[in-house]
N, C-alpha and C positions, 0 to 999 in steps of 0.2 A: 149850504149846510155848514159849511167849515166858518164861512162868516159869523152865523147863528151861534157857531160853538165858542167861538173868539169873541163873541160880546157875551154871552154867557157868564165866563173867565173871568172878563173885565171887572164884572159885574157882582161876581162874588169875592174879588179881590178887594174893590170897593169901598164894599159893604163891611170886609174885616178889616181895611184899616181904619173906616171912620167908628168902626165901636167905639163904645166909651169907656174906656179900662173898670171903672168904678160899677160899671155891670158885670164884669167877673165876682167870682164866691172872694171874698176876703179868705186868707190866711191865717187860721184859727192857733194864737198862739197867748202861752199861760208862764207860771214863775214855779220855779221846782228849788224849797229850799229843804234845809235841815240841820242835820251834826253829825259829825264823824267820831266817833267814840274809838278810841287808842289803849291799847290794851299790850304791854309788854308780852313776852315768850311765858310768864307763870300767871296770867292773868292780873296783872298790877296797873291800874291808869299811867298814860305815858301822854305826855304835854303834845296835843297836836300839830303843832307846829312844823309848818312844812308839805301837809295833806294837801292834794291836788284833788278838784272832782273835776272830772269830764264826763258829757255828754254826748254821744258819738253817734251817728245814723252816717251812713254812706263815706262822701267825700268829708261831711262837716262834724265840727265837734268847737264844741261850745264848752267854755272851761271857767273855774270859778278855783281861788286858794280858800281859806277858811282862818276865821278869826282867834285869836288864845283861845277860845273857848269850843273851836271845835266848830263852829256854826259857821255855813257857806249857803249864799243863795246864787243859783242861775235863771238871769231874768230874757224873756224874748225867745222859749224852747216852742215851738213851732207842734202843734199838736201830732201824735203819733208814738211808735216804738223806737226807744229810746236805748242804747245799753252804758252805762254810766261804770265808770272806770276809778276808783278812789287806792290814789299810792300817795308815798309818804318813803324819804332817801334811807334807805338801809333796809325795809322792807323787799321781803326777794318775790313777793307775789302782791298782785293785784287781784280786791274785791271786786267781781262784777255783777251785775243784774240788770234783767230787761224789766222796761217800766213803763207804763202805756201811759202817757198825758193825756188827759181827755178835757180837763177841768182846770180854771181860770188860773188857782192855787193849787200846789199839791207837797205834800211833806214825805224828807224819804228821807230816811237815818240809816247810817251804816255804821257796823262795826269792823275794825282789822283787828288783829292782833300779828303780834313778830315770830317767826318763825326763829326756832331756836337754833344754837350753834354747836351741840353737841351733836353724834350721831354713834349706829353703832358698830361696835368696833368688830363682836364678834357674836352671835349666836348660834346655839346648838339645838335644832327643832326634835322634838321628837314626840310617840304617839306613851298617852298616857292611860294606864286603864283599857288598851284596846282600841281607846274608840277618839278621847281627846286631843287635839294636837297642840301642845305645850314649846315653850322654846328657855333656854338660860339665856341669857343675855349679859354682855357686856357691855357698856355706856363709855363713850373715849374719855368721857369727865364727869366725876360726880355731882350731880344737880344739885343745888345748895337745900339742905334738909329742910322739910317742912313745905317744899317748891312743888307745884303740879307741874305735871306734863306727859304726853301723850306720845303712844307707838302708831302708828298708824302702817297695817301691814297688808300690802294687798297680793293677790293668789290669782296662779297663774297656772299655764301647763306647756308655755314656754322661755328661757332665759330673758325674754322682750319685756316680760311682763315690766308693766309700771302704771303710775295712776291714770293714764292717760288709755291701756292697755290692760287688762284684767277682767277675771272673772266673778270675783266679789271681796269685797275688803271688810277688815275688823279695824274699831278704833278701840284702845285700850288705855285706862285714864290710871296715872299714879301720882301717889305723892311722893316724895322721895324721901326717903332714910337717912341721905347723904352717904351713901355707897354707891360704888359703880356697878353693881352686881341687882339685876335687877330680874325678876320672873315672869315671864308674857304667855298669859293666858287667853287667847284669841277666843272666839269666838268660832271654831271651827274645829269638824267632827269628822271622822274618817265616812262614816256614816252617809252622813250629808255631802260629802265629797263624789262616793259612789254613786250615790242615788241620784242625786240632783246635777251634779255636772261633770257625770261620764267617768270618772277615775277607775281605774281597775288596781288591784294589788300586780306591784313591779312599776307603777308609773313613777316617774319623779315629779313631785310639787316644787314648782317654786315658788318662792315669799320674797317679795321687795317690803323692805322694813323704812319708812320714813318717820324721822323724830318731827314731834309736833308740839306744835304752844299747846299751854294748858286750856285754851278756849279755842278750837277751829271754827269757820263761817265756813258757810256754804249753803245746800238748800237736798232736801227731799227727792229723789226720784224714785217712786214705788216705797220698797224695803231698803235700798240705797242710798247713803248719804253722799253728796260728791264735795270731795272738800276742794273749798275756792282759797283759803286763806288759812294761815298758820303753818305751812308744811316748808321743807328746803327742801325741793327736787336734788338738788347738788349735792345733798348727803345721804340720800336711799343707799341702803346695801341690801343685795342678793344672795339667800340661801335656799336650799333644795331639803328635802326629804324623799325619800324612796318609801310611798307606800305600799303600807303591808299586808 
């Protein structure tokens, strides 16, 4: 019996090494090209130059620079999910997105924009009309008049809170005056605070406030925007409210 099993063994040892490789499935793989579109901190075209794309599943990542014009191809990407990483030297964050190759070619354009360098200095939240929650705002530098750019404040109901961390967030878009005095009108209701995620009157709210480029990327979850690009995490500042 032990003989019988020892040729057996042999026998489908054999048999796998004389396969023929070229009877395995080929390896189904396609070209992922496109443009990387630059976009300064006020929404203003900024020379690409310098943009990195990368390709990344697992251990491997596959990488492509991009030409004056913005345009980069990655050739020999191996069919499957893919999460593609596009930075460029002074940017503080990376665009990313998952991308399924299925197909011989495929075109996939991204945009960054710069995250700006002001942030704020000081804010005073408070409830307006009863029900609105408003804040004054101080800016550590006035954005040059005529400039868009964005508050980006996300709500919490402990000091932790941040974008990474929170309960739901407001983007809020201005142009600027060219004063450092600026009005932040969220999108947030004492109302809707109670109702929908638990606040009682005496809680303390707290607001991480991140300064944002005039154009943030990102992408849709639900009623949630999650922003991937345009923000400085490095300049969030934290204020509280005591609602009433």
């Amino acid at each position: 019996m032990k003989q019988t099993y020892t040729l057996l063994l042999l026998l489908v040892t054999l048999l796998t090494a004389c396969s023929d490789p070229e009877d395995q499935p080929p390896v189904l793989r396609g070209t992922v090209s496109g443009k990387v579109n630059v976009y300064n901190e006020y929404n203003e075209p900024e020379p690409a130059e310098g943009v990195t794309v990368q390709a990344l599943v697992g251990n491997t990542t596959l990488e492509a620079s991009v030409d004056e014009n913005g345009n980069y191809t990655i050739t020999n990407v191996p069919y499957g999910q893919w999460t593609y990483l596009i930075s460029k030297p002074g940017f503080k964050q990376h665009y990313k997105k998952d991308f399924n190759l299925s197909e011989e070619k495929a075109t996939l354009d991204f945009s960054i924009s710069r995250a700006p360098s002001f942030y704020v200095d000081r804010a005073e939240f408070y409830v307006h009309n009863d029900d609105q929650i408003r804040a004054n705002v101080l800016l550590s530098e006035a954005v040059p008049a005529g400039k868009e750019f964005t508050l980006v404040t996300y709500v919490g109901k402990t000091a932790n809170v941040s974008y990474e961390d929170y309960l739901f967030n407001s983007i809020a878009g201005f142009t600027s005056t060219g004063e450092e005095n600026v009005q932040l009108l969220p999108s947030i209701s004492v109302d809707d605070l109670k109702t929908n995620y638990g606040f009682t009157s005496g809680d303390t709210i707290y607001f991480m406030v991140y300064p944002g480029a005039a154009r943030l990327y990102g992408y849709w979850e639900g009623k949630e925007y999650k922003v991937e690009a345009g923000l400085n995490p490095s300049l969030a500042v934290t204020f509280t409210l005591t609602l009433p």
